[in-house]
PDB file as gemmi writes it, atoms N, CA and C in Angstrom:
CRYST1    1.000    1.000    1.000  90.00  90.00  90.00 P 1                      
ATOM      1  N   UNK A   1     -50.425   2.809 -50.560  1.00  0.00           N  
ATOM      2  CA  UNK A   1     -50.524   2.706 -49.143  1.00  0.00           C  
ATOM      3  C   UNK A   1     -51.046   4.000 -48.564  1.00  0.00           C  
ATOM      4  N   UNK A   2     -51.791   3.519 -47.575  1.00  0.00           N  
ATOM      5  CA  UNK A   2     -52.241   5.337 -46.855  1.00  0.00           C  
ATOM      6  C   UNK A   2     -51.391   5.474 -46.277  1.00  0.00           C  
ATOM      7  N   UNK A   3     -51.064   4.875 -45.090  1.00  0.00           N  
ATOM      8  CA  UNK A   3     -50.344   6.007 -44.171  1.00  0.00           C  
ATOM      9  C   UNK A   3     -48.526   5.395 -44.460  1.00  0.00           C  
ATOM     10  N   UNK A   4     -47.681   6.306 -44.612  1.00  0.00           N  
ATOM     11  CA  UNK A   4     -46.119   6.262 -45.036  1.00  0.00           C  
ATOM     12  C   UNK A   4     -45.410   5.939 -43.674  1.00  0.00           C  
ATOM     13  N   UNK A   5     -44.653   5.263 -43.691  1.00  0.00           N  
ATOM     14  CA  UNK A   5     -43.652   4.800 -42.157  1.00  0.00           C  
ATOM     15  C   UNK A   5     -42.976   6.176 -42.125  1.00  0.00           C  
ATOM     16  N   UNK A   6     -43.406   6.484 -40.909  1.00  0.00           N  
ATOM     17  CA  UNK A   6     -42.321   7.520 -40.918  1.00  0.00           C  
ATOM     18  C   UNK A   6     -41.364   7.083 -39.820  1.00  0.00           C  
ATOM     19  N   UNK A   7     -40.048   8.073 -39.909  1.00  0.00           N  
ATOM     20  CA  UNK A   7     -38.465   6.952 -39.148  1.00  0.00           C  
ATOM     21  C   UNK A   7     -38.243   8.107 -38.861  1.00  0.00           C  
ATOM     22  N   UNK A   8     -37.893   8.130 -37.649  1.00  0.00           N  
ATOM     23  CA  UNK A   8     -37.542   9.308 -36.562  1.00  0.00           C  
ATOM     24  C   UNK A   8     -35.715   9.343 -36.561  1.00  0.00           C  
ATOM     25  N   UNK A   9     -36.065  10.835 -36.406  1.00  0.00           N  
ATOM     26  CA  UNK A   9     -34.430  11.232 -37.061  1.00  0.00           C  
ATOM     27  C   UNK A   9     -33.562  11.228 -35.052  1.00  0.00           C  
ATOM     28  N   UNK A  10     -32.945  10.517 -34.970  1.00  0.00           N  
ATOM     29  CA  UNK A  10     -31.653  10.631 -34.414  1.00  0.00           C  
ATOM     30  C   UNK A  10     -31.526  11.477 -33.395  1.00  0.00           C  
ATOM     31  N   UNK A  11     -31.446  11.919 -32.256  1.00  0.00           N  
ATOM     32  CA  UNK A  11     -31.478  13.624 -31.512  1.00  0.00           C  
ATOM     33  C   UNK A  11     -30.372  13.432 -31.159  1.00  0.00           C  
ATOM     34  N   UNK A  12     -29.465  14.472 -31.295  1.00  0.00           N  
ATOM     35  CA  UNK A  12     -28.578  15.081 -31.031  1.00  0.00           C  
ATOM     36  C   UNK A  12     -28.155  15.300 -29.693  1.00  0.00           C  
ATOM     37  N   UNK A  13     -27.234  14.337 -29.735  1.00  0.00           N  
ATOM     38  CA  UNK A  13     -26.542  14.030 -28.243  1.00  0.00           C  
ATOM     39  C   UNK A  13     -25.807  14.810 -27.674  1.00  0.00           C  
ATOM     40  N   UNK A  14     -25.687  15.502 -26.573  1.00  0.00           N  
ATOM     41  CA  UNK A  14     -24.148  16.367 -25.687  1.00  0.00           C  
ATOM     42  C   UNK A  14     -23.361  15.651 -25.713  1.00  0.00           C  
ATOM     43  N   UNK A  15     -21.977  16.032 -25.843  1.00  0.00           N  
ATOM     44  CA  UNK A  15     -20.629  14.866 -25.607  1.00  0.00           C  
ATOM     45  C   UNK A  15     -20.868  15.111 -23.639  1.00  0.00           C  
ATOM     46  N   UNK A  16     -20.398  14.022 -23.176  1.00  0.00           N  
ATOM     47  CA  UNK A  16     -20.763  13.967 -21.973  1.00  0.00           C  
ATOM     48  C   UNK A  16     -19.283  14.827 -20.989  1.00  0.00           C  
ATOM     49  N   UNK A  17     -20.123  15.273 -20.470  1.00  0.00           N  
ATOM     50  CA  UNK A  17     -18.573  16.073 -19.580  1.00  0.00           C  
ATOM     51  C   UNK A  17     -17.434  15.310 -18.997  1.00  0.00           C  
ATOM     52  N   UNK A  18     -16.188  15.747 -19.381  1.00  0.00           N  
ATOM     53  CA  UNK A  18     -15.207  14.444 -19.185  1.00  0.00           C  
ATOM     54  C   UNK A  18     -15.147  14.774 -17.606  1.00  0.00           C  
ATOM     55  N   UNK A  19     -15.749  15.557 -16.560  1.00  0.00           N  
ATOM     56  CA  UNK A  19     -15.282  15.582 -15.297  1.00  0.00           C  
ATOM     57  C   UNK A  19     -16.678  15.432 -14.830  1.00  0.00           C  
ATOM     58  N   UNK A  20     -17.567  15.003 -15.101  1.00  0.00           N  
ATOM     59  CA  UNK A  20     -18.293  14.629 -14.570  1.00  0.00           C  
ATOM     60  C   UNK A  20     -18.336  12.299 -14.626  1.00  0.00           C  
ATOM     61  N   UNK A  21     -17.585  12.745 -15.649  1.00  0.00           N  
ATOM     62  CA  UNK A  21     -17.003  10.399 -15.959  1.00  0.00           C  
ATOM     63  C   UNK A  21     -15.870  10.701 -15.163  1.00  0.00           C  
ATOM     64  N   UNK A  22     -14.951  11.778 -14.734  1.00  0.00           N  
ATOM     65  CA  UNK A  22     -13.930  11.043 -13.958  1.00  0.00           C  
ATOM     66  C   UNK A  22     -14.396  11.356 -12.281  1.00  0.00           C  
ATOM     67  N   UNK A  23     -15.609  11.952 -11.942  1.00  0.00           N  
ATOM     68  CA  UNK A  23     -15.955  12.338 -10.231  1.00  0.00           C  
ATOM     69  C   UNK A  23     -16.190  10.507 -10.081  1.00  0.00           C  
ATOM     70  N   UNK A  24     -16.464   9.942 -10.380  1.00  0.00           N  
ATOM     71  CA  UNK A  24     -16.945   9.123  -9.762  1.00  0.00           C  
ATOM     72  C   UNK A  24     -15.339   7.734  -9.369  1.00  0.00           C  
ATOM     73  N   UNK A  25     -14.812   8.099 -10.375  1.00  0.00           N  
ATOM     74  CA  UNK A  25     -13.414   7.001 -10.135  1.00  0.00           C  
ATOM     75  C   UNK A  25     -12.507   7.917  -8.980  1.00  0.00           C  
ATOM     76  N   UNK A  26     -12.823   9.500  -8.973  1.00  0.00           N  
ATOM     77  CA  UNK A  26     -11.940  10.335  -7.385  1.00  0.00           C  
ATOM     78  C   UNK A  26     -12.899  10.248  -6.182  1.00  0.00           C  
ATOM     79  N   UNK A  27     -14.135  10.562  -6.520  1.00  0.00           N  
ATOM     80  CA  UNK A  27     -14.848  10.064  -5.125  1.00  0.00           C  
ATOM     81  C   UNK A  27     -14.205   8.827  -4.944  1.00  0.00           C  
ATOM     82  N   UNK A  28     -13.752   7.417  -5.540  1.00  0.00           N  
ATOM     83  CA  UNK A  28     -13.521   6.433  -4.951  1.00  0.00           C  
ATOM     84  C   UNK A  28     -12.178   6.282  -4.356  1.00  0.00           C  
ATOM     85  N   UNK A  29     -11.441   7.065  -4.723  1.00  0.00           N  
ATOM     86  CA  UNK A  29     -10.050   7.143  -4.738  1.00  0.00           C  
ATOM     87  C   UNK A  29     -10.253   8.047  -3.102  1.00  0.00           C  
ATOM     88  N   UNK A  30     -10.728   9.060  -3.041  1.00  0.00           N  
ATOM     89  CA  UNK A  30     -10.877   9.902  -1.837  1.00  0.00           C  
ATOM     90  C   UNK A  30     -11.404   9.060  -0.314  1.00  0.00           C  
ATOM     91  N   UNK A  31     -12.431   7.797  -1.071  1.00  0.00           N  
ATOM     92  CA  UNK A  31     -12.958   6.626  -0.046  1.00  0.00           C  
ATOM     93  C   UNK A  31     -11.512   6.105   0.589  1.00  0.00           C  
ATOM     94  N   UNK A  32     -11.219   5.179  -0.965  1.00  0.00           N  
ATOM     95  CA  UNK A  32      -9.800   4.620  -0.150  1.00  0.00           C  
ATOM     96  C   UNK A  32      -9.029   5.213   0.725  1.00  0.00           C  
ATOM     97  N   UNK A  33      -8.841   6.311   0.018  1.00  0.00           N  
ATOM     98  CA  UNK A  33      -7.493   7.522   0.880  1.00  0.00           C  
ATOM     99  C   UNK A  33      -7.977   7.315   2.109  1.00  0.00           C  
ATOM    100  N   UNK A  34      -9.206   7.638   2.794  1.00  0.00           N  
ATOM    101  CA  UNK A  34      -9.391   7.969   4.367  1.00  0.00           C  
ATOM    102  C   UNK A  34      -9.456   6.639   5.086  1.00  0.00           C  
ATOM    103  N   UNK A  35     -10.427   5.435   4.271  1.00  0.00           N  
ATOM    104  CA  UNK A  35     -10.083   4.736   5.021  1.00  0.00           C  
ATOM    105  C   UNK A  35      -9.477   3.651   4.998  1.00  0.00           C  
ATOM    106  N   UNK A  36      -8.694   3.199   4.231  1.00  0.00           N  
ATOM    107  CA  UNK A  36      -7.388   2.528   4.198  1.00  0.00           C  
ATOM    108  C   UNK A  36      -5.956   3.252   3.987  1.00  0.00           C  
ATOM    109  N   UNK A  37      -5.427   3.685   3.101  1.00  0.00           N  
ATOM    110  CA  UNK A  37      -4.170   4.187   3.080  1.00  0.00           C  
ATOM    111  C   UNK A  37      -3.992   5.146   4.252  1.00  0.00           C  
ATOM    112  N   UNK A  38      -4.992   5.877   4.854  1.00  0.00           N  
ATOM    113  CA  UNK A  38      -3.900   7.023   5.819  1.00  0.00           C  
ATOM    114  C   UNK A  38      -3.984   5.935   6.829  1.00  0.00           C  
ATOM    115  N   UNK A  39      -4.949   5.495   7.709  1.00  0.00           N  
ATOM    116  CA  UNK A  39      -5.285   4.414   9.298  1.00  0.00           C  
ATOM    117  C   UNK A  39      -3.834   3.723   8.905  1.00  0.00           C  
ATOM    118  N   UNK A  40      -3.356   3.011   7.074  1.00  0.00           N  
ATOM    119  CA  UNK A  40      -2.008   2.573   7.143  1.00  0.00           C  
ATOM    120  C   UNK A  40      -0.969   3.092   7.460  1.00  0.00           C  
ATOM    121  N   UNK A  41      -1.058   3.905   6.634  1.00  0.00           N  
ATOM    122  CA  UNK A  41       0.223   5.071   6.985  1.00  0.00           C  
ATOM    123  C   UNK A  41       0.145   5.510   8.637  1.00  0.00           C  
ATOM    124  N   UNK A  42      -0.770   5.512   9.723  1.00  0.00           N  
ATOM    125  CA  UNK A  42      -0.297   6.064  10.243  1.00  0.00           C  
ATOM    126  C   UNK A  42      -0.215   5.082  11.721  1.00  0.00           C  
ATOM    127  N   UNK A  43      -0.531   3.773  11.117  1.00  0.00           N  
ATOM    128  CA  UNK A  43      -0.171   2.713  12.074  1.00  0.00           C  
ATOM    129  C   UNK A  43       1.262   2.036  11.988  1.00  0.00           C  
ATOM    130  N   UNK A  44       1.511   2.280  10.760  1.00  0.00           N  
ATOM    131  CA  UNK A  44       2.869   1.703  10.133  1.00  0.00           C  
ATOM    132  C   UNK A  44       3.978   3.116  10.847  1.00  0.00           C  
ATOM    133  N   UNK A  45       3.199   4.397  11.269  1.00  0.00           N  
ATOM    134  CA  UNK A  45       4.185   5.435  11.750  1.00  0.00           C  
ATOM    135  C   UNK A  45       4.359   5.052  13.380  1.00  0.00           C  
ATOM    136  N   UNK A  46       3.227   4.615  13.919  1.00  0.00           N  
ATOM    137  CA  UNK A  46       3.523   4.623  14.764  1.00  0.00           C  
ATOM    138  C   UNK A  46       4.310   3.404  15.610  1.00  0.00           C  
ATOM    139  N   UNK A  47       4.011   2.208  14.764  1.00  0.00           N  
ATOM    140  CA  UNK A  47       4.752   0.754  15.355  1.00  0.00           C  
ATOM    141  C   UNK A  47       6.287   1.344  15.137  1.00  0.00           C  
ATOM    142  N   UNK A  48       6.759   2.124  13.648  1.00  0.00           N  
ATOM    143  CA  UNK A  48       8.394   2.892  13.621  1.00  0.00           C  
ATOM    144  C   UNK A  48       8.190   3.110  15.064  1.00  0.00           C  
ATOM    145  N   UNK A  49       7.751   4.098  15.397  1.00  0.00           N  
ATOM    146  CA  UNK A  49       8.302   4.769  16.503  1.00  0.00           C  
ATOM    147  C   UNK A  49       8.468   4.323  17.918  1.00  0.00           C  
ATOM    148  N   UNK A  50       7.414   3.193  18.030  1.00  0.00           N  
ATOM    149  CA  UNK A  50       7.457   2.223  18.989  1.00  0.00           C  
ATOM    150  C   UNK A  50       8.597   1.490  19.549  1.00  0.00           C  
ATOM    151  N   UNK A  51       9.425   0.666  18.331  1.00  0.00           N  
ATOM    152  CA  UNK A  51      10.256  -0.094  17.836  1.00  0.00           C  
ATOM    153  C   UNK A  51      11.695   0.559  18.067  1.00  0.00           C  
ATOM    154  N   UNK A  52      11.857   1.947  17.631  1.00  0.00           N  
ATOM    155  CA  UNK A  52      12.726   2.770  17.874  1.00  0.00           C  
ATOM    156  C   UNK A  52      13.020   3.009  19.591  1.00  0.00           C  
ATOM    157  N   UNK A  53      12.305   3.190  19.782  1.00  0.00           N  
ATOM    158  CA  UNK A  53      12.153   3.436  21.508  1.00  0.00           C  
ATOM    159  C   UNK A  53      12.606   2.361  22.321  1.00  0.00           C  
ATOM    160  N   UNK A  54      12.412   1.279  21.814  1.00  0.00           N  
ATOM    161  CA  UNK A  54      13.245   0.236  22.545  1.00  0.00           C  
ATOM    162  C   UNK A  54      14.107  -0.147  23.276  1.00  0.00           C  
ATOM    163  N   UNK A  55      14.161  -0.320  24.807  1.00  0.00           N  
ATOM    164  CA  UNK A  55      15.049  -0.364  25.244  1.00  0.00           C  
ATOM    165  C   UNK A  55      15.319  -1.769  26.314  1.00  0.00           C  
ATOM    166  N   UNK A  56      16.579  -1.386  26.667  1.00  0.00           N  
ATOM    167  CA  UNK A  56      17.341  -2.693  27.819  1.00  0.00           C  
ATOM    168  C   UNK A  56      15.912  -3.159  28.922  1.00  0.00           C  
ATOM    169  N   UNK A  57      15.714  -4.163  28.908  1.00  0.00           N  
ATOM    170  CA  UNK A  57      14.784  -4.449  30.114  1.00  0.00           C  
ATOM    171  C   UNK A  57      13.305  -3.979  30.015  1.00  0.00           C  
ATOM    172  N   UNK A  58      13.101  -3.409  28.558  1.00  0.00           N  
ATOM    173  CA  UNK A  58      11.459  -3.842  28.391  1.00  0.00           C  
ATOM    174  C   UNK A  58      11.074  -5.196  28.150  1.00  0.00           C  
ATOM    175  N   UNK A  59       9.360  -5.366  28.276  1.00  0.00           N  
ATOM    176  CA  UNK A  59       8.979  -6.393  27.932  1.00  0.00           C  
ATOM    177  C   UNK A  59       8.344  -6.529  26.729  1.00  0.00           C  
ATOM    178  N   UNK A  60       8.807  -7.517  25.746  1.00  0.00           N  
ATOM    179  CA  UNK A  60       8.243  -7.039  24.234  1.00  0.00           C  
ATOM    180  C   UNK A  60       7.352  -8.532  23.790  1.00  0.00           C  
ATOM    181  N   UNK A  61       6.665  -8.143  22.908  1.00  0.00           N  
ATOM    182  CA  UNK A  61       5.951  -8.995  22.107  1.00  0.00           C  
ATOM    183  C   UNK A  61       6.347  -9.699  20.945  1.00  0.00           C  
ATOM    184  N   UNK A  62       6.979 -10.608  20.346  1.00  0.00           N  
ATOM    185  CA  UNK A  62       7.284 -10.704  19.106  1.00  0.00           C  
ATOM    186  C   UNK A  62       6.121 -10.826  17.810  1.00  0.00           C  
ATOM    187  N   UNK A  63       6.809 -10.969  16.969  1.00  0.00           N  
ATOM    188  CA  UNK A  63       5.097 -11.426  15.991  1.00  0.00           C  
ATOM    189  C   UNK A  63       4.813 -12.585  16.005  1.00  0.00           C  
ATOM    190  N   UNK A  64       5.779 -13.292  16.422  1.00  0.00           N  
ATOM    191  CA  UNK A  64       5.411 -15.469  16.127  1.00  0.00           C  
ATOM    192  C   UNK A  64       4.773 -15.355  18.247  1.00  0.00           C  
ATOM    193  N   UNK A  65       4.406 -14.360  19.023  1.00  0.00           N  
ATOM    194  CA  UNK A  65       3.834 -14.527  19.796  1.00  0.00           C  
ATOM    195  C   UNK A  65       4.531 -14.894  21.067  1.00  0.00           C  
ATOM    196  N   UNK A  66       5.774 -14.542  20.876  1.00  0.00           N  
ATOM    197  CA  UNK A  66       6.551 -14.812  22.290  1.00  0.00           C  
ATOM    198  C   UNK A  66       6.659 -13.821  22.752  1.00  0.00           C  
ATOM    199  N   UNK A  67       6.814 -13.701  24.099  1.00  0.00           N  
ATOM    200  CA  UNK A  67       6.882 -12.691  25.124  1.00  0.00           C  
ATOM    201  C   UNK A  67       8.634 -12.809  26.188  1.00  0.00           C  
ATOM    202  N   UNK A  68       9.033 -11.901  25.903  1.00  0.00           N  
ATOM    203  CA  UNK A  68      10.538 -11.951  27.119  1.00  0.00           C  
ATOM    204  C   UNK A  68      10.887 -10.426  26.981  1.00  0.00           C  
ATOM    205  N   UNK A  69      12.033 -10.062  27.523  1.00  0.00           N  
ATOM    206  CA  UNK A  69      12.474  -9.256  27.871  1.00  0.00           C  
ATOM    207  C   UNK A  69      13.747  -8.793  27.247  1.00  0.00           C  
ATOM    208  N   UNK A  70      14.482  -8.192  26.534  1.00  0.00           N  
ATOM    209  CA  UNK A  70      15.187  -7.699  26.131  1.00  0.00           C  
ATOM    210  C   UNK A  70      16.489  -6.917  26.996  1.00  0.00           C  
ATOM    211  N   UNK A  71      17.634  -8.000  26.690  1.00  0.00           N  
ATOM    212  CA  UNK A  71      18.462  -7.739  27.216  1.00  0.00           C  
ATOM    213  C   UNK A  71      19.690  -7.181  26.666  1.00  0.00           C  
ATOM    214  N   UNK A  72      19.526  -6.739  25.576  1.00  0.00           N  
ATOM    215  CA  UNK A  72      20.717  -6.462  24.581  1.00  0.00           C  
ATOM    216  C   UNK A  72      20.103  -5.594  23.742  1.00  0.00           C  
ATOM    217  N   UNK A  73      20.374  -4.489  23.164  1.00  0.00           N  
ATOM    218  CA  UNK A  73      20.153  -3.603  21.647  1.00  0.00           C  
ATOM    219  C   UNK A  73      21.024  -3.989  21.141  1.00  0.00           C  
ATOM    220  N   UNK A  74      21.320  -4.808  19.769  1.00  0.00           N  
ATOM    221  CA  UNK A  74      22.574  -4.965  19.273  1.00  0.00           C  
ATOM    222  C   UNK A  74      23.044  -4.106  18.180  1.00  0.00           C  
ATOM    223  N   UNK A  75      21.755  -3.337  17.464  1.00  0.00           N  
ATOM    224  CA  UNK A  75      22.065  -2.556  16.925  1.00  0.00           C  
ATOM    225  C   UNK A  75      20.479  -2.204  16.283  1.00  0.00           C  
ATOM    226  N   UNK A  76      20.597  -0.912  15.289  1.00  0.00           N  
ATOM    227  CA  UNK A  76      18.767  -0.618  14.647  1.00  0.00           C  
ATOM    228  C   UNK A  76      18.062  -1.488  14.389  1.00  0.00           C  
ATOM    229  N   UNK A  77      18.580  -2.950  14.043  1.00  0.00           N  
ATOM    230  CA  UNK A  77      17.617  -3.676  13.601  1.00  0.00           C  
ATOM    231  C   UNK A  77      17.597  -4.399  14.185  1.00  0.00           C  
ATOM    232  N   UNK A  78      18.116  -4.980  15.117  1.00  0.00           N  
ATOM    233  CA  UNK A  78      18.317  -6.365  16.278  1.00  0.00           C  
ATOM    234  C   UNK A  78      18.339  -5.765  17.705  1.00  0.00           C  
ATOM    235  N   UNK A  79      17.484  -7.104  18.517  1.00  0.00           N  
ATOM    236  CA  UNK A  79      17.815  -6.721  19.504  1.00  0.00           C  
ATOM    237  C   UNK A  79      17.872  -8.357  20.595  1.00  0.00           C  
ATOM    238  N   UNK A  80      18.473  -8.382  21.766  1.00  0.00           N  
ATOM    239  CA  UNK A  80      18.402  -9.952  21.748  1.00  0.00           C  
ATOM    240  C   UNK A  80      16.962  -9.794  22.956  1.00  0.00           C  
ATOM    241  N   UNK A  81      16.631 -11.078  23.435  1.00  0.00           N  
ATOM    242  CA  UNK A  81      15.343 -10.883  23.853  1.00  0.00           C  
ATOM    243  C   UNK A  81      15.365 -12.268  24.752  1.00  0.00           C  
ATOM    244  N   UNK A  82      15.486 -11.976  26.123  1.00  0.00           N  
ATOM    245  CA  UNK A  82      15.384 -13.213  26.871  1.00  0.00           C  
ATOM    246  C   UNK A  82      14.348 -14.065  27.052  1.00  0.00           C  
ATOM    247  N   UNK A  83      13.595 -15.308  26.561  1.00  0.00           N  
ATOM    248  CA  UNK A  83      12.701 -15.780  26.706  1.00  0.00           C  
ATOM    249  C   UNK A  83      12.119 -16.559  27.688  1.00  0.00           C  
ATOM    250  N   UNK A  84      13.290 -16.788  28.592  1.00  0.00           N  
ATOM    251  CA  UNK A  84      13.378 -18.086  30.179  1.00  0.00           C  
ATOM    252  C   UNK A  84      14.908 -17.436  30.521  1.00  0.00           C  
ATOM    253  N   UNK A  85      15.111 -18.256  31.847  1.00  0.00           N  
ATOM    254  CA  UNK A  85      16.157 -18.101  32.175  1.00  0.00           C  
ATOM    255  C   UNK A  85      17.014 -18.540  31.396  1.00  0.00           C  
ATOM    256  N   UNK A  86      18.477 -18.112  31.087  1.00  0.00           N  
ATOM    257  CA  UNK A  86      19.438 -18.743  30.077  1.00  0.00           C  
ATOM    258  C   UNK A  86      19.049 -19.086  29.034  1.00  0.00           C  
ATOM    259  N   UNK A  87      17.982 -18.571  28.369  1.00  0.00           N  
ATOM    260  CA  UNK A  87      17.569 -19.009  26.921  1.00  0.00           C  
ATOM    261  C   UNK A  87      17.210 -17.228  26.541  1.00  0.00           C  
ATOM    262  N   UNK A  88      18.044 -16.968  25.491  1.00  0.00           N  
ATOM    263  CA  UNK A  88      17.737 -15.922  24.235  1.00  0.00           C  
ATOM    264  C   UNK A  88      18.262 -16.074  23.222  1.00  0.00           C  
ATOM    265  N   UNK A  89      17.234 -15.343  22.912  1.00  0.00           N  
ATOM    266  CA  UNK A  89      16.807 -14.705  20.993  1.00  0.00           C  
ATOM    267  C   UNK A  89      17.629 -13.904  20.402  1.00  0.00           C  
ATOM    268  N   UNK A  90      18.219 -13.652  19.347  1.00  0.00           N  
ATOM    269  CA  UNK A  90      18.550 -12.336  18.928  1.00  0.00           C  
ATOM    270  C   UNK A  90      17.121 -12.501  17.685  1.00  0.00           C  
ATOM    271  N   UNK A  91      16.371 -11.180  17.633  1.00  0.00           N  
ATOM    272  CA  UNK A  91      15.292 -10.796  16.979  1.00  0.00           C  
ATOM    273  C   UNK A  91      15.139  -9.702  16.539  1.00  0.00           C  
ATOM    274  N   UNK A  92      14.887  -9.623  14.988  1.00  0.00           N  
ATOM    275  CA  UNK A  92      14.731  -8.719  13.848  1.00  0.00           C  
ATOM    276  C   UNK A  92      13.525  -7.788  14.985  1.00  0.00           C  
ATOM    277  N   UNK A  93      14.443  -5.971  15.244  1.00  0.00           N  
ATOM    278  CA  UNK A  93      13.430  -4.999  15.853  1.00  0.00           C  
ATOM    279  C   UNK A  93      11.980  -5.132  15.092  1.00  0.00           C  
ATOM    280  N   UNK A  94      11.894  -5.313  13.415  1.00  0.00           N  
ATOM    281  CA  UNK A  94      10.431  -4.811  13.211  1.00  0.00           C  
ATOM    282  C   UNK A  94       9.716  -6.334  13.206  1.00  0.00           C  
ATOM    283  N   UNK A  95       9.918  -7.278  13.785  1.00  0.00           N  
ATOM    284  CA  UNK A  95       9.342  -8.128  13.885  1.00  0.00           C  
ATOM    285  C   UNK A  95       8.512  -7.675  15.210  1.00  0.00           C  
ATOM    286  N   UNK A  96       8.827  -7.292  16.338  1.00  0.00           N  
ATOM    287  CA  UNK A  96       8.081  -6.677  17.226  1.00  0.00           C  
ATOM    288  C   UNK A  96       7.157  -6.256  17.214  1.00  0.00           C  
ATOM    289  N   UNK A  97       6.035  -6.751  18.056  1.00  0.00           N  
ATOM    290  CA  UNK A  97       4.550  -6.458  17.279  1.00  0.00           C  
ATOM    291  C   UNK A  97       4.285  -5.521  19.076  1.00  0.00           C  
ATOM    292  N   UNK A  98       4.454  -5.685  19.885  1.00  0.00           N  
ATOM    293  CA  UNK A  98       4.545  -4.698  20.757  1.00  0.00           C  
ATOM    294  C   UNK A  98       5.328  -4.567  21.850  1.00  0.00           C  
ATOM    295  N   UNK A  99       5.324  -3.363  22.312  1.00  0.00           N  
ATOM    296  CA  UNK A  99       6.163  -2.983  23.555  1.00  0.00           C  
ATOM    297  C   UNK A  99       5.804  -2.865  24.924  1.00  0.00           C  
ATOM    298  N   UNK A 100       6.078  -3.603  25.778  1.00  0.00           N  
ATOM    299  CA  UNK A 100       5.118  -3.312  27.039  1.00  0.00           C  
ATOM    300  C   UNK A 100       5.877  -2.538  28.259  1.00  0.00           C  
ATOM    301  N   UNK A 101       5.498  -1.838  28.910  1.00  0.00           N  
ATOM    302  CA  UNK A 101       6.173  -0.897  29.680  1.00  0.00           C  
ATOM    303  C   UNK A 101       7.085  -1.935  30.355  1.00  0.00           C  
ATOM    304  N   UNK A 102       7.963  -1.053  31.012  1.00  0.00           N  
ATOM    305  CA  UNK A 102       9.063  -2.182  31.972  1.00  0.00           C  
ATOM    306  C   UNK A 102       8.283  -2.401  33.061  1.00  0.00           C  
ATOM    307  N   UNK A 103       8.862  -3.548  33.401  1.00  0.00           N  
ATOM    308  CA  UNK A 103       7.903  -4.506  34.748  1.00  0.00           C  
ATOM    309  C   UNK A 103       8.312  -3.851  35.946  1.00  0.00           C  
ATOM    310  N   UNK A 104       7.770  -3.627  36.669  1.00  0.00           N  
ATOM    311  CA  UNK A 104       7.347  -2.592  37.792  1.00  0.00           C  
ATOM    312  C   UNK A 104       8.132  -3.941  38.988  1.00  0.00           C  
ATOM    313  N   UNK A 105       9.402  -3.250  39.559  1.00  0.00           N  
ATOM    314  CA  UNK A 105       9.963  -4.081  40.557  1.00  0.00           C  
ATOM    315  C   UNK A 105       8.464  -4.114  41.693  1.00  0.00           C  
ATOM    316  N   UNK A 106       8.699  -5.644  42.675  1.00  0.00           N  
ATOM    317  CA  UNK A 106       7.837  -5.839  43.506  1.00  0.00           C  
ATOM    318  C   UNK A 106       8.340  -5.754  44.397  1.00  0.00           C  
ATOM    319  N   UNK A 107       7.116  -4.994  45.451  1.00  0.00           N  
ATOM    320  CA  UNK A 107       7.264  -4.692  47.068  1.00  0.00           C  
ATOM    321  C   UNK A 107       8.483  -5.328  47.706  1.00  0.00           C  
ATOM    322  N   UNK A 108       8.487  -6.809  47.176  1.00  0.00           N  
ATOM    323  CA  UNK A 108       9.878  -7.098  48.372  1.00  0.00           C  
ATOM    324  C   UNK A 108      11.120  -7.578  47.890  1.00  0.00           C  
ATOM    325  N   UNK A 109      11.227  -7.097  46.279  1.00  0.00           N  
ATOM    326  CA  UNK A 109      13.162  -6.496  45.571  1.00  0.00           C  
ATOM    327  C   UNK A 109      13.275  -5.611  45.946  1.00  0.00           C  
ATOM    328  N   UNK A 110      12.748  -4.639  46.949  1.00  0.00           N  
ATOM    329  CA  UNK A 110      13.542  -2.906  47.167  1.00  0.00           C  
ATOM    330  C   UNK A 110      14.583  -3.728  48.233  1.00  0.00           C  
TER     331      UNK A 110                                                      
END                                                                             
């Protein structure tokens, strides 16, 4: 035969930098962090503190979407919650999805 096969030898690979294979799984981790886990953490801080504040004769929101007034704290986790005349709730505080300022007496209850 004239011309011989020639077979090319192999080149010699770098082991690949182990912190350059793990930037890419902390860049993603650093994504999540900002924008899901803290906006959680710090909506979940602030409905606490909302909830805590609670008092006699606000007007609150529940989460199943009812609206009344709160006439009782019965204790940290309950509070009762008038929905009509002669009709209340006693309702789990963190079920409360919001708090609305107290209702502003009108011009002609003074």
């Amino acid at each position: 035969m004239w011309i011989s096969p020639a077979y090319a030898q192999a080149a010699q690979t770098a082991a690949p930098n182990p912190l350059m294979q793990l930037a890419p799984l902390v860049f993603i981790f650093v994504i999540f962090y900002f924008l899901l886990i803290r906006p959680q953490m710090t909506a979940r801080k602030k409905h606490t503190e909302m909830i805590s504040k609670v008092r006699r004769g606000d007007v609150v929101v529940t989460a199943g979407g009812l609206i009344g007034k709160i006439t009782k704290v019965i204790d940290d986790n309950e509070v009762m919650v008038e929905l009509a005349d002669k009709v209340a709730v006693k309702v789990v505080k963190a079920t409360l999805s919001d708090v609305r300022t107290k209702p502003e007496p009108a011009a002609n209850d003074k």
